[in-house]
C-alpha positions in Angstrom: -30.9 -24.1 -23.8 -30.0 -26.3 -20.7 -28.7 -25.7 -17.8 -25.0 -26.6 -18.8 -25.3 -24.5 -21.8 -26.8 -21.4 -19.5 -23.8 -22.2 -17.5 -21.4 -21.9 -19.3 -22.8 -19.0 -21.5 -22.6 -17.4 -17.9 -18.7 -18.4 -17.7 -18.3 -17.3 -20.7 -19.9 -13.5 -19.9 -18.1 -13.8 -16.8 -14.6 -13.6 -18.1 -15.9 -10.8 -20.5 -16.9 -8.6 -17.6 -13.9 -9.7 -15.5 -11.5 -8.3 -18.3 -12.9 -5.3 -18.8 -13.9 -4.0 -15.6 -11.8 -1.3 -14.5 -12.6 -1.2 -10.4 -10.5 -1.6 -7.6 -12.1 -3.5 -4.7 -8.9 -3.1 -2.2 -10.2 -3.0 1.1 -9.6 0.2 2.5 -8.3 -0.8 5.8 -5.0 -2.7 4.3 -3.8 0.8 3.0 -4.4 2.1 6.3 -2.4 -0.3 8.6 0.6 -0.2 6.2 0.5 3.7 5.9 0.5 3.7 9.9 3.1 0.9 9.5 5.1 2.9 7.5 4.5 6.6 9.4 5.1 4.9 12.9 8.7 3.4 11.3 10.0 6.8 10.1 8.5 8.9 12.6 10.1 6.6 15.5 13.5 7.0 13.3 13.0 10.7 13.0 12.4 10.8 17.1 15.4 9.0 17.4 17.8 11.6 15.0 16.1 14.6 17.1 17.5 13.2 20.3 14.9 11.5 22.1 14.9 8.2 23.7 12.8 5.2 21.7 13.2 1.4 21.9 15.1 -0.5 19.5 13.6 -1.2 15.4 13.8 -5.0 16.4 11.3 -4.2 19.4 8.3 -2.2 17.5 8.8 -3.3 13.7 8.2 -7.2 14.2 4.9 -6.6 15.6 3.6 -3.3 14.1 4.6 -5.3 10.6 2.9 -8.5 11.8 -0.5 -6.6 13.3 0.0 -4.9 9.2 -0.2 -8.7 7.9 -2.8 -9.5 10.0 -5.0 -6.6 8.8 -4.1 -7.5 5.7 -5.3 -11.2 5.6 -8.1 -10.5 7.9 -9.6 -7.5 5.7 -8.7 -10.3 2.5 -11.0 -12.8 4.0 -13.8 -11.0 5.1 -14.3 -8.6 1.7 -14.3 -11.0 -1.1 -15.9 -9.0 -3.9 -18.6 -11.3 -5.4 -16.3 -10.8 -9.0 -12.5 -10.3 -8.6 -11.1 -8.2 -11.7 -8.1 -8.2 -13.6 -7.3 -4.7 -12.0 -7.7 -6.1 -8.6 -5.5 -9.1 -9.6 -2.8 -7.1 -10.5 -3.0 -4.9 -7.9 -2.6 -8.0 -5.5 0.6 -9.3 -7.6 2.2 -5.8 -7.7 2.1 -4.9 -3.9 3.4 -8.6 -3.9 5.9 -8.6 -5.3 7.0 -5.0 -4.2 6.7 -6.1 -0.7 8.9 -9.4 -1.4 12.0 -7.7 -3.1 12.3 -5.1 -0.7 11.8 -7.3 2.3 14.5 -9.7 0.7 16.6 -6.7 0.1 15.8 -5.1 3.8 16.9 -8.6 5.3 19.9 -9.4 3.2 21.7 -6.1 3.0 20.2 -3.6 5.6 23.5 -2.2 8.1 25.6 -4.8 5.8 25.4 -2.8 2.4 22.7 -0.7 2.8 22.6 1.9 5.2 19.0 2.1 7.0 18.1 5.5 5.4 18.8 4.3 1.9 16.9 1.1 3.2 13.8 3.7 4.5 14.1 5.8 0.9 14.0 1.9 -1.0 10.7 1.3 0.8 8.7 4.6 -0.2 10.1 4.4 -3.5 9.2 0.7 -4.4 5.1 1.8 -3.1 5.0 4.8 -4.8 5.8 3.0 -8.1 3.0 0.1 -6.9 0.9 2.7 -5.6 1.3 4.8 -9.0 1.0 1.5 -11.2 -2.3 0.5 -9.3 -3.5 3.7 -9.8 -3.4 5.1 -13.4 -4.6 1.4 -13.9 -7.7 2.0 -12.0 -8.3 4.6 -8.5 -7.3 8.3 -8.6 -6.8 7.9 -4.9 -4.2 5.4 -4.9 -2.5 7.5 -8.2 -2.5 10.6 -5.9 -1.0 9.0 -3.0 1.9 7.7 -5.0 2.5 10.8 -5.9 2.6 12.0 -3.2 5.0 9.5 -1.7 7.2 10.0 -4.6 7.4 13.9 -3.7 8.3 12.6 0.1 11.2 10.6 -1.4 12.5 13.4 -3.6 12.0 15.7 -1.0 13.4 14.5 2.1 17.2 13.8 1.0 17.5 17.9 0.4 16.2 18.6 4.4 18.9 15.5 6.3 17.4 16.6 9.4 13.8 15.7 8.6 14.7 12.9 6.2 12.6 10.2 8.2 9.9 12.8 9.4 9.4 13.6 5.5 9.5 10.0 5.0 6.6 9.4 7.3 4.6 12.4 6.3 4.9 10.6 2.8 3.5 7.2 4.3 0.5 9.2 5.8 -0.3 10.8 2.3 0.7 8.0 0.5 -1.3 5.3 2.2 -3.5 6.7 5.0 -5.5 9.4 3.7 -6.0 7.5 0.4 -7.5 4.5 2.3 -9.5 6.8 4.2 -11.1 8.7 1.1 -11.7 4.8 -0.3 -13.4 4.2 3.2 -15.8 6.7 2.6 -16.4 5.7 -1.1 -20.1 5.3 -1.7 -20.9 2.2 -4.1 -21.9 4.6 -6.4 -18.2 5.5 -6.7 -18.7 9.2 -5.7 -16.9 10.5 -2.0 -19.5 10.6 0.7 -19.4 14.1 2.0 -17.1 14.2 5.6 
């Protein structure tokens, strides 16, 4: 066999292996600057509705969502697994394309149509289905956390007065402590002990 034919024999495995592998090689670290993200945004709002004195969305969310990105790109970049797999693929598209449609939908109809509440529900709702679609697919973590920001969503329109704090608790299970049990993920897959 030549070297062509090795190589593409190798290729050929390749895409095998790529298909069927079930891992998730998110980095850690983007889960846990948009669960922050997330907890900061609804915890402000909930200081807010309790009386006290915070400055304005437009002064903390542009930058706290732009610090997010940049986590997000730099944490990209610097932990390219040596195989991508389908799993990790679609997990890419689907937090894509969840992000997309509800920042459309946050800039074209938040205080217009949508009131910011409903806008704060539409944002833990749309993560928990990525979060829940990422995670029967392929990380117990991520399924959890969904769940649990699902139970947030449910749970804070029945208790108005802690809508956004139960929102932001939901980001903190949803996100945080998920990327944090993935952070101390050993490569045999197993949790290291805390």
């Amino acid at each position: 066999m030549d070297a062509s034919e090795a190589r593409d024999h190798l290729q050929w495995i390749d895409g095998i292996v790529r298909a069927t592998d079930r891992s998730l090689h998110m980095p850690p670290v983007t889960l846990i600057a948009w669960g922050l993200f997330g907890t900061m945004v609804n915890a402000l709002h909930q200081a807010t509705a309790s009386g006290m004195t915070v400055p304005r969305d437009e002064v903390l969310h542009l930058p706290m969502m732009v610090v997010a990105i940049g986590v997000s790109v730099w944490a990209a970049s610097r932990g390219r697994a040596a195989r991508q797999s389908l799993v990790d693929s679609n997990a890419g598209i689907v937090f894509s394309v969840v992000f997309a449609v509800l920042m459309l939908v946050n800039l074209a109809a938040q205080n217009t149509v949508i009131p910011f509440q409903a806008m704060a529900l539409f944002w833990c709702v749309g993560f928990s289905i990525a979060l829940l679609i990422v995670g029967i697919q392929a990380s117990r973590p991520l399924w959890i956390g969904g769940l649990a920001l699902l139970a947030a969503s449910v749970t804070a329109g029945h208790i108005p007065g802690w809508f956004d704090g139960i929102l932001a608790l939901g980001w903190a299970l949803g996100f945080v402590v998920p990327g944090i049990v993935l952070a101390l993920e050993r490569p045999d897959g197993r949790t290291a002990s805390i």
